[in-house]
C-alpha positions in Angstrom: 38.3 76.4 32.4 36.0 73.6 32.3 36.9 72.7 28.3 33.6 70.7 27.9 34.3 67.8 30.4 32.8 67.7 33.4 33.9 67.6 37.0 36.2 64.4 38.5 33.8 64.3 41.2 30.9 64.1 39.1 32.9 61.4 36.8 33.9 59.6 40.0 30.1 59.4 41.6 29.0 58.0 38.2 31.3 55.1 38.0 30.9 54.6 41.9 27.3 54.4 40.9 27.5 51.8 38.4 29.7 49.5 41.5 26.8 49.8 43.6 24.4 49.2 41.0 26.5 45.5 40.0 26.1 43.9 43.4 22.7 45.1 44.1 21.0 43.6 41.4 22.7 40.2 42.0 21.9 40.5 45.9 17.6 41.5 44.9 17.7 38.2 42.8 19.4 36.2 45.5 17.1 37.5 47.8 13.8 37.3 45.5 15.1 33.9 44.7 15.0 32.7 48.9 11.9 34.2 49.4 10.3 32.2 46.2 12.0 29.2 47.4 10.5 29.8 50.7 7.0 30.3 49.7 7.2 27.3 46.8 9.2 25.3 48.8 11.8 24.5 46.0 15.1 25.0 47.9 17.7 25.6 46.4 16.5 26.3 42.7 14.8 29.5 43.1 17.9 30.8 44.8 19.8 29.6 41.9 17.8 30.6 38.9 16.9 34.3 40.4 20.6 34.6 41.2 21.8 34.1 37.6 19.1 35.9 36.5 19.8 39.0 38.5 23.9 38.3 37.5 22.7 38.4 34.0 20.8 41.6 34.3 23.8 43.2 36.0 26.0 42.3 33.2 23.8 43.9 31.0 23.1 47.1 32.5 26.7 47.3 33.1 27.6 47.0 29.4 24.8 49.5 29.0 26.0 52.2 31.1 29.8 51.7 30.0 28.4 52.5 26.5 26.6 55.2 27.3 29.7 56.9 29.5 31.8 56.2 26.1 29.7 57.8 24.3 30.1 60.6 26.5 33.5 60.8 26.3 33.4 61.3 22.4 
């Protein structure tokens, strides 16, 4: 019954995963980055450079896990 794939809902929570994952990331460097800017007193470049940095990490890992889910499907 189950022909080797596996459940919708366990399909669904992964991909639900990987939309919580995006925005998170970006939102820990935006944060990381006020706090830095707060402590070095460098407002707004912290903010900025910790944001991109954390967008950049999201695209990443979300290229990584799209891969990997790919793979899966094969």
């Amino acid at each position: 019954m189950n022909n080797g794939k596996s459940p919708l809902l366990f399909r669904a929570a992964k991909y639900t995963a990987v939309g919580f994952e995006f925005p998170t990331t970006v939102g820990a460097g935006l944060v990381l980055g006020y706090y830095a800017d707060q402590y070095l007193a460098t407002s707004p470049w912290m903010v900025l450079v910790m944001g991109l940095l954390g967008l950049a990490i999201a695209f990443y890992r979300l290229v990584l896990l799209l891969r990997h889910f790919s793979a899966e499907r094969k």
